[in-house]
Structure formats: C-alpha cells, structure tokens
Steps between C-alpha positions, in 0.01 A plus 500: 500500500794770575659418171147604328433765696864651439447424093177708520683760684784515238246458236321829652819693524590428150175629342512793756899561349346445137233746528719741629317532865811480667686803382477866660404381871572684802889359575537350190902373488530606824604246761211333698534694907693329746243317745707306752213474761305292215709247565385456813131497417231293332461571127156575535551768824820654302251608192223638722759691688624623187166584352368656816822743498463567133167632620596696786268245749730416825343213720415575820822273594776694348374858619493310904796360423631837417357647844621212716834600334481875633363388833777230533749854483241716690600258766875518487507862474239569821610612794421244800160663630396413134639182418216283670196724264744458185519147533142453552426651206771306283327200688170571359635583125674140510210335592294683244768426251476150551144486469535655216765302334292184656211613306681587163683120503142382564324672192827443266438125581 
C-alpha cells in the first residue's frame, strides 16, 4: 500500500510540475526552514503547529507556557516577602499548562 500511495504521490507531483503549478510560489528555490523541534514531535502535531502559526492562532498551551516562563523568573528576581505569592502564581500557570497540554495530546489523538 505505501509503494502505491507514494506512486500516486509522484504521479501528482509530476502533472503538478507539467502543468506548470509549481513555479512562482512563495520560497520557491529557497531552502525549506530549519525545524529541529519537529523532530521531536508527531508528524501530524508538527503540521498543525505549523499551520496554526502560519495563521497567527497560538494554543492556549504555548501562550501558558510562555507565562509560566516569566513567572518561573518573577520568582528568582523577587525579593523574599514576595517569593512565596510569585511561586504561587507560577504554581497555578504550570498546572494550567499541563491541563492544557493534557487536553491538546488528547484531541491530537
């Protein structure tokens, strides 16, 4: 079955090439962007990543993730009398953040 799907998809690209629907996209002979966390995730997650950030969408995850990340230095940098408030609130933007990523891995399933 892989060996007939992959002739269909050359088959595809070669009428595409033929017809001349390949020439004048955006990055044409440019080289494809360097994606080392790909590698790292499922095929499927790494294109709705990369179509959601075409878009300008960013999942609930990333943007806590990004917060937790601030809080985590909030924390370093506060002076003592604010240490215990800082890390309650980079405590609650972990948890959310693993709800969140919890919830993501659920749907992507």
């Amino acid at each position: 079955m892989a060996r007939d799907l992959r002739t269909l998809i050359e088959q595809r690209i070669a009428a595409a090439v033929a017809k001349g629907e390949l020439t004048g996209l955006a990055g044409e002979g440019a080289p494809l962007p360097e994606r080392p966390g790909d590698a790292l995730v499922d095929a499927g997650e790494a294109v709705a990543y990369r179509m959601m950030a075409e878009a300008g969408a960013l999942p609930e995850e990333f943007r806590l993730k990004a917060q937790a990340d601030a809080a985590r230095q909030a924390v370093q940098d506060a002076p003592e009398a604010e240490r215990k408030a800082a890390m309650a609130k980079l405590a609650e933007l972990e948890m959310r953040h693993a709800i969140a990523r919890e919830a993501r891995q659920k749907f992507m399933r």
